[in-house]
C-alpha positions as CSV (number, residue, x, y, z in Angstrom):
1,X,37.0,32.9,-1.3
2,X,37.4,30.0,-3.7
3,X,37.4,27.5,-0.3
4,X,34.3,29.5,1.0
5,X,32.5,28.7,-2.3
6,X,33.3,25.4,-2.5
7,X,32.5,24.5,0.9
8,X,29.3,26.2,0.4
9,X,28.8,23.9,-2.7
10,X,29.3,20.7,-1.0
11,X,27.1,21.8,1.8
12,X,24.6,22.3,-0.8
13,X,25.5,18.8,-2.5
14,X,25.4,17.1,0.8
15,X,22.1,18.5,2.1
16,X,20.8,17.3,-1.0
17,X,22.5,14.2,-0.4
18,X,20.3,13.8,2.5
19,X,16.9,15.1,1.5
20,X,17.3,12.2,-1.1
21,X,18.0,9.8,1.8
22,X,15.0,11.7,4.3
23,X,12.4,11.6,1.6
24,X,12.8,8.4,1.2
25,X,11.6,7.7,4.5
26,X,8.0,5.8,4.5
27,X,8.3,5.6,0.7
28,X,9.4,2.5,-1.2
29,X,12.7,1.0,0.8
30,X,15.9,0.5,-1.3
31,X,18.1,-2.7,-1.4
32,X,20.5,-3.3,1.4
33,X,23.6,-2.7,-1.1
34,X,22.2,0.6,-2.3
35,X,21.0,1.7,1.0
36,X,24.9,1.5,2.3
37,X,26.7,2.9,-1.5
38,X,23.9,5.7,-0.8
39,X,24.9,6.5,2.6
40,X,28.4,5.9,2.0
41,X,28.6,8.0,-1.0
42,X,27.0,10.6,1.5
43,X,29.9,10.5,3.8
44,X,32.8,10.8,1.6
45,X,30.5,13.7,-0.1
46,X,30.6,15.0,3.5
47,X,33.9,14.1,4.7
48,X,36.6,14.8,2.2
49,X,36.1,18.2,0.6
50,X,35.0,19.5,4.2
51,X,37.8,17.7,5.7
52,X,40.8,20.0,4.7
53,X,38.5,23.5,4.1
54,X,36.2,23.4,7.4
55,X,38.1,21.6,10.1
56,X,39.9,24.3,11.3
57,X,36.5,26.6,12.4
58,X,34.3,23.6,13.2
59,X,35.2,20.6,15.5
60,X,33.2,17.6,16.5
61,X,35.0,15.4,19.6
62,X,34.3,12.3,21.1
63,X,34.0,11.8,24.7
64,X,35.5,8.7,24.9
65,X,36.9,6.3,21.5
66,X,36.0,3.1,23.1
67,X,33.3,1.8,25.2
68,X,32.9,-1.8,26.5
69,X,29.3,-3.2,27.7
70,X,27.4,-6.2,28.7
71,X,24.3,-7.2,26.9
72,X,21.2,-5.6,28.5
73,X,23.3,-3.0,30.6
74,X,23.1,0.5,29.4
75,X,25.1,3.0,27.9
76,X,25.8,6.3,27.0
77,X,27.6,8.1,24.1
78,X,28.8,11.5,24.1
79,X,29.7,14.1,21.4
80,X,31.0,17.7,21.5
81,X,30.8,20.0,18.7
82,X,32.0,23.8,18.5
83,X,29.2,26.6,18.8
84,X,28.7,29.8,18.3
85,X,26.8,32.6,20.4
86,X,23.5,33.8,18.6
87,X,23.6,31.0,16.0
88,X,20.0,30.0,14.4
89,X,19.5,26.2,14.8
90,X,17.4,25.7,11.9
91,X,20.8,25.1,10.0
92,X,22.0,22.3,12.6
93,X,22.1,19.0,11.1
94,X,23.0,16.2,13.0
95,X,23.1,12.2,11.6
96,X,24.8,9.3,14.2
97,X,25.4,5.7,12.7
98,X,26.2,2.4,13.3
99,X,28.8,1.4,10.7
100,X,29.6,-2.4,10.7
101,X,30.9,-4.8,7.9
102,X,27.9,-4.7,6.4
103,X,25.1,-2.7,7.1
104,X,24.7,1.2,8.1
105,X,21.7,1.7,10.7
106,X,21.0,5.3,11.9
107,X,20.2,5.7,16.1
108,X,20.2,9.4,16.1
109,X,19.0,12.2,13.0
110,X,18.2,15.5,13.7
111,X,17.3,17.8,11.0
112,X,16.9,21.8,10.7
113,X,17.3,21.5,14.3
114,X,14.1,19.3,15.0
115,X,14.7,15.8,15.8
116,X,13.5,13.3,13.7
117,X,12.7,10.1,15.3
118,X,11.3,8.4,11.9
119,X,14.8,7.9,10.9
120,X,16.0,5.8,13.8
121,X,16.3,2.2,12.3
122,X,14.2,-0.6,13.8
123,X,16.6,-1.8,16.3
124,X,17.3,0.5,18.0
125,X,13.4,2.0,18.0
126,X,12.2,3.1,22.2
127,X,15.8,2.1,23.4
128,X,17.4,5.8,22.6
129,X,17.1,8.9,24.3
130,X,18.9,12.0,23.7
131,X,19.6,15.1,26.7
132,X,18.0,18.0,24.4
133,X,18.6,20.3,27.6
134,X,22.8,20.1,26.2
135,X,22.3,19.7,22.9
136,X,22.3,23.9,22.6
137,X,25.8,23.7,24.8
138,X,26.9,21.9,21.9
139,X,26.7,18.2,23.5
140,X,25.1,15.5,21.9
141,X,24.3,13.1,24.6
142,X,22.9,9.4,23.9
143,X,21.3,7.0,26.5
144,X,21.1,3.6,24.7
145,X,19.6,0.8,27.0
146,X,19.0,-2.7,27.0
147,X,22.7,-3.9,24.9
148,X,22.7,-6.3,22.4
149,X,25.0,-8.0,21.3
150,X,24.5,-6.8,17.4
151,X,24.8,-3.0,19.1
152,X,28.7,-3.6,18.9
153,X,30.3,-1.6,15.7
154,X,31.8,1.4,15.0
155,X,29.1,4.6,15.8
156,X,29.5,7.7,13.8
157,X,28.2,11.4,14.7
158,X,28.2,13.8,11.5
159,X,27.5,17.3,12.4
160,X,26.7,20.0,9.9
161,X,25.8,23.7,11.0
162,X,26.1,27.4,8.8
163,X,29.5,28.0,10.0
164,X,31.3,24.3,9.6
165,X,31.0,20.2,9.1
166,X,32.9,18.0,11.1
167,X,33.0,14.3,12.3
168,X,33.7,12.5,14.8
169,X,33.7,8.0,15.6
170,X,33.9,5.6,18.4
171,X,33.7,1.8,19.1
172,X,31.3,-0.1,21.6
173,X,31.5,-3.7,22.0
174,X,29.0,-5.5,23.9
175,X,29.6,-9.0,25.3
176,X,27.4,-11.7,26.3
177,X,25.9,-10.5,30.0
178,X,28.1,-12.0,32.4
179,X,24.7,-13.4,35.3
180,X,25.7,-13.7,38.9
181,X,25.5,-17.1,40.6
182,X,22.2,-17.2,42.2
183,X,21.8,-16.9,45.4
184,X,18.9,-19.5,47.3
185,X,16.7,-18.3,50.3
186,X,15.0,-20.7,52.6
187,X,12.3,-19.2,55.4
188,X,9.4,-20.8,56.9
189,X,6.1,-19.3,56.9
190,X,6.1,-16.1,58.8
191,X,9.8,-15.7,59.4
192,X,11.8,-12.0,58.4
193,X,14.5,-12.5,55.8
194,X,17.3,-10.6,54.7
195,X,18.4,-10.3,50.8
196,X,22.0,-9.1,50.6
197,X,24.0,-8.2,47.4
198,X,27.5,-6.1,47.5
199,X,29.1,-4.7,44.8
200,X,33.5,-5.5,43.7
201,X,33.8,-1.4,43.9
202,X,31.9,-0.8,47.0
203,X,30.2,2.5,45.1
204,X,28.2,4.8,47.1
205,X,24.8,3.6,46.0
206,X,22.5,6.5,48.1
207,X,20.7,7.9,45.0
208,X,21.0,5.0,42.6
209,X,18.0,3.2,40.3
210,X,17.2,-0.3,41.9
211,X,14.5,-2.5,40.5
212,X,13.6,-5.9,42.0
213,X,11.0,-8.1,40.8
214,X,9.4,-11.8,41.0
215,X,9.7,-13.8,38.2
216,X,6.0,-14.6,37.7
217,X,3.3,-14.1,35.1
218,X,2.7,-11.5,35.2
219,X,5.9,-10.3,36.6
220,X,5.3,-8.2,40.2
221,X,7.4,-5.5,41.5
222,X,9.0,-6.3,44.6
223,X,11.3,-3.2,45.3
224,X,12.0,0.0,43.1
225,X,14.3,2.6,44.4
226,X,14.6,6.0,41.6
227,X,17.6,8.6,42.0
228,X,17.5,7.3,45.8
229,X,13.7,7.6,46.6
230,X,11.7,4.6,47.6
231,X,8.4,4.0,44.8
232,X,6.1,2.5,47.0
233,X,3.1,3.0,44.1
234,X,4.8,1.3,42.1
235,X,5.4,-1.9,44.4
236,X,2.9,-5.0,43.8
237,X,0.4,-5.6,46.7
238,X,1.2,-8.3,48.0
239,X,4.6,-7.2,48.9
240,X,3.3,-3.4,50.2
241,X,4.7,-2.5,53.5
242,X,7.0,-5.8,53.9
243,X,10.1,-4.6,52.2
244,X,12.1,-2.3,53.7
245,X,15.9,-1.1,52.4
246,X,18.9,-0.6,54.7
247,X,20.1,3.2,53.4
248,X,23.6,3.0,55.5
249,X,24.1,-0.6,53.6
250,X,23.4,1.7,50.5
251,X,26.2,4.4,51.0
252,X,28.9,1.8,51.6
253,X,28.0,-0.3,48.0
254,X,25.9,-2.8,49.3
255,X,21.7,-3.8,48.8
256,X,20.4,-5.1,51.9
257,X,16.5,-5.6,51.5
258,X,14.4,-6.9,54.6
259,X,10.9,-8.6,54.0
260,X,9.0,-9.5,56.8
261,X,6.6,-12.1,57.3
262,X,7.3,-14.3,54.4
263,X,4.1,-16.4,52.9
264,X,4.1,-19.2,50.5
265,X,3.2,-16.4,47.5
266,X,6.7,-15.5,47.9
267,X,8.0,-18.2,46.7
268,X,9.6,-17.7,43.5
269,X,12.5,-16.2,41.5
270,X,13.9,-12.9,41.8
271,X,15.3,-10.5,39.6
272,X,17.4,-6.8,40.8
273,X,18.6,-4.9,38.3
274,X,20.7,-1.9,39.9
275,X,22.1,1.4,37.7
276,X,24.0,3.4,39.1
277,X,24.9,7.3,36.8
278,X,27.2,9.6,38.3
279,X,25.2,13.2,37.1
280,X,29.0,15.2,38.2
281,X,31.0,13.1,36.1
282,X,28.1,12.1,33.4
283,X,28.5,8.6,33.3
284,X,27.3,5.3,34.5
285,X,29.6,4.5,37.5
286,X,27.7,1.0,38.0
287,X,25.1,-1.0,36.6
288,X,25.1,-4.9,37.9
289,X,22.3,-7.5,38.1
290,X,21.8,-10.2,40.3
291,X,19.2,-13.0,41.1
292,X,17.9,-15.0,44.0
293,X,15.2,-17.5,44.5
294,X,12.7,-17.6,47.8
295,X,11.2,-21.2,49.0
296,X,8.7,-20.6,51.7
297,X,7.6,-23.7,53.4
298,X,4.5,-24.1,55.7
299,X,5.5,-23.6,59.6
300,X,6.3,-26.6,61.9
301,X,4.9,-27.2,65.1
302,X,5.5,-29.2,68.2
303,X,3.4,-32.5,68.9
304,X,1.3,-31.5,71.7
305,X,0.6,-35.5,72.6
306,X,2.3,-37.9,74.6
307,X,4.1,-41.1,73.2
308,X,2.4,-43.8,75.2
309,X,3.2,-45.1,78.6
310,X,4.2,-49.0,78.8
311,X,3.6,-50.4,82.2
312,X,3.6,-53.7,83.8
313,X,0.8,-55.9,83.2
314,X,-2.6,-55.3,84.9
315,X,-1.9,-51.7,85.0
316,X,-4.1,-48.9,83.0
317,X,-2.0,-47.6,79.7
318,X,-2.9,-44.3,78.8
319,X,-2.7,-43.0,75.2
320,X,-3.9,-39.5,73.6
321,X,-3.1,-37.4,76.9
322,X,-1.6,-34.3,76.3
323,X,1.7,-33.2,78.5
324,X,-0.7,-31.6,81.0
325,X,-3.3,-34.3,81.5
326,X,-1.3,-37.2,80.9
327,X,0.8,-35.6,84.6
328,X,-2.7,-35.5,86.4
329,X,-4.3,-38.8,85.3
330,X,-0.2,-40.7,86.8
331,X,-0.8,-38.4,89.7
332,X,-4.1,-39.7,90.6
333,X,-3.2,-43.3,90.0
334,X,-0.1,-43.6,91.8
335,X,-1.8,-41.9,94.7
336,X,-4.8,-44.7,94.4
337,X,-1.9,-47.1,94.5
338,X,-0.1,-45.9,97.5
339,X,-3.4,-45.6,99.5
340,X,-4.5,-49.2,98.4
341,X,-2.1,-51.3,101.5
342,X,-4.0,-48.7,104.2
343,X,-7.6,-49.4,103.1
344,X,-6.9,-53.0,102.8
345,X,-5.5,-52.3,106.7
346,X,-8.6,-50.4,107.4
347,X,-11.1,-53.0,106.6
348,X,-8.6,-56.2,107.8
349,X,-8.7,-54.0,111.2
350,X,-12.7,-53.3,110.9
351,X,-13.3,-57.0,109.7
352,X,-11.0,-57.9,113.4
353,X,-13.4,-55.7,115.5
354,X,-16.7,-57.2,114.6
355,X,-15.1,-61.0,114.7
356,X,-14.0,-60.5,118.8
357,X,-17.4,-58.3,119.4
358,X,-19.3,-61.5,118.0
359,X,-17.1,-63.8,120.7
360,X,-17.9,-61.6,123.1
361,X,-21.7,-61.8,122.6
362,X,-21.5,-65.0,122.2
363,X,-19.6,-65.8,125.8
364,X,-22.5,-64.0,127.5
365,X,-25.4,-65.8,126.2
């Protein structure tokens, strides 16, 4: 009875504890030194008397101790806490941190049951989303996206309910984003392409999220694929019924995008950001990004004209003459040319006959 009552008196401390610190919200801010002795005097009110008195009916787990991340990747953090059948939520209290060397900044609060968004701290504000649909099975589930760097630290969950306290910690460290060489394009005018990308692990990639998009201002959606189903509303105009995704390329791991008659809009730089989350196993199984650039030139075509004819002097040059012309005009001159010795015959031979007819006249007379 005497450890009932004196849990029951630090849940009573601690709740009050935390009023202090949620009233405070939109009123005047404290100092960064008494903002963390607050909240760290809050924990230790929290942790140690609970520690040894409620541990043994009330659990909180971590899914996994350590996570490691790229910057601008996503992530998420899991939690498990014991429940009990027919339990009112309106005494579930629930407070997740990021504790580094010196700050404390809050990513998750939820209070009397009800979340309460207003506590989330600046950076992380629109880049959190919790899976209310497990938080009743006792899961607290965390999707943080776009890493930053500063999102590495240790993150504590402290959960506080009728029948127990507990708590529970892990580490994330995110690294610099690791960018993929970039891959260069080169079409003319007209011509179908083919963007390739394959991934190390060769991940079924059937019903992942894949977003491409040109590099412009403003930027223009090239491709978006959602758990596995094309989003052609979604796709900028210009690019609406060229782009087309090989689905068999998909199953074995690899992005294979064809666009078809390429124009000199296309030119650019690309961006394809791909996430893959395994719903069975609840976890991100692949998220990768990589980048090409397009340069669409204007089409080349053939001369249609004929380099010019040198021939020997005296003789017509033509210039200017297509392929087809240029064949008629040499036809009709070399056939001038070869006819030229049997009209000079002709009229030698005509010229012959009226010279002996004049003799002949002339005999008579």
């Amino acid at each position: 009875m005497e450890d009932s009552g004196r849990c029951i008196r630090v849940f009573r401390r601690s709740r009050s504890c935390q009023k202090t610190k949620w009233n405070r919200i939109g009123g005047p801010k404290l100092s960064t030194t008494e903002g963390i002795e607050e909240k760290m005097i809050c924990r230790m009110l929290l942790l140690i008397p609970c520690s040894s008195v409620c541990a043994a009916t009330f659990v909180v787990n971590v899914t996994q101790s350590s996570y490691q991340a790229e910057e601008n990747h996503n992530i998420t953090l899991e939690w498990t806490f014991t429940t009990k059948p027919d339990v009112s939520w309106r005494f579930l209290f629930i407070i997740c941190n990021l504790i580094t060397d010196n700050r404390v900044l809050t990513l998750y609060h939820v209070h009397d049951g009800v979340e309460v968004p207003k506590s989330q701290d600046g950076q992380f504000a629109g880049r959190v989303q919790s899976d209310k649909d497990v938080l009743r099975e006792g899961r607290i589930r965390l999707y943080v996206s776009r890493l930053r760097t500063n999102d590495s630290g240790l993150y504590v969950c402290d959960v506080k309910t009728d029948y127990g306290f507990s708590s529970e910690k892990c580490q994330l460290n995110v690294t610099g984003e690791l960018r993929e060489k970039t891959t260069f394009y080169q079409a003319e005018e007209d011509d179908n392409i083919t963007i390739r990308w394959d991934s190390q692990n060769q991940t079924d990639m059937s019903l992942t999220n894949i977003i491409c998009v040109l590099l412009s201002k403003p930027e223009k959606v090239f491709y978006e694929l959602m758990d596995g189903v094309e989003l052609p509303e979604s796709q900028y105009q210009q690019f609406s019924g060229r782009v087309q995704c090989d689905r068999d390329a998909l199953r074995e791991g690899r992005v294979t995008l064809h666009l078809s008659r390429v124009t000199a809009e296309d030119s650019g730089r690309y961006r394809c950001e791909i996430n893959n989350y395994n719903k069975t196993l609840r976890r991100w199984e692949l998220q990768a990004e990589f980048n090409f650039v397009l340069n669409v030139t204007p089409a080349s075509h053939e001369e249609s004209f004929m380099s010019p004819i040198t021939t020997k002097p005296g003789l017509v040059i033509i210039k200017g003459a297509t392929h087809r012309e240029g064949g008629l005009l040499i036809d009709m001159i070399l056939h001038v040319l070869t006819m030229g010795p049997f009209v000079c015959g002709v009229i030698v031979g005509i010229r012959e006959m009226v010279y002996i007819d004049r003799q002949q006249k002339g005999r008579l007379h």
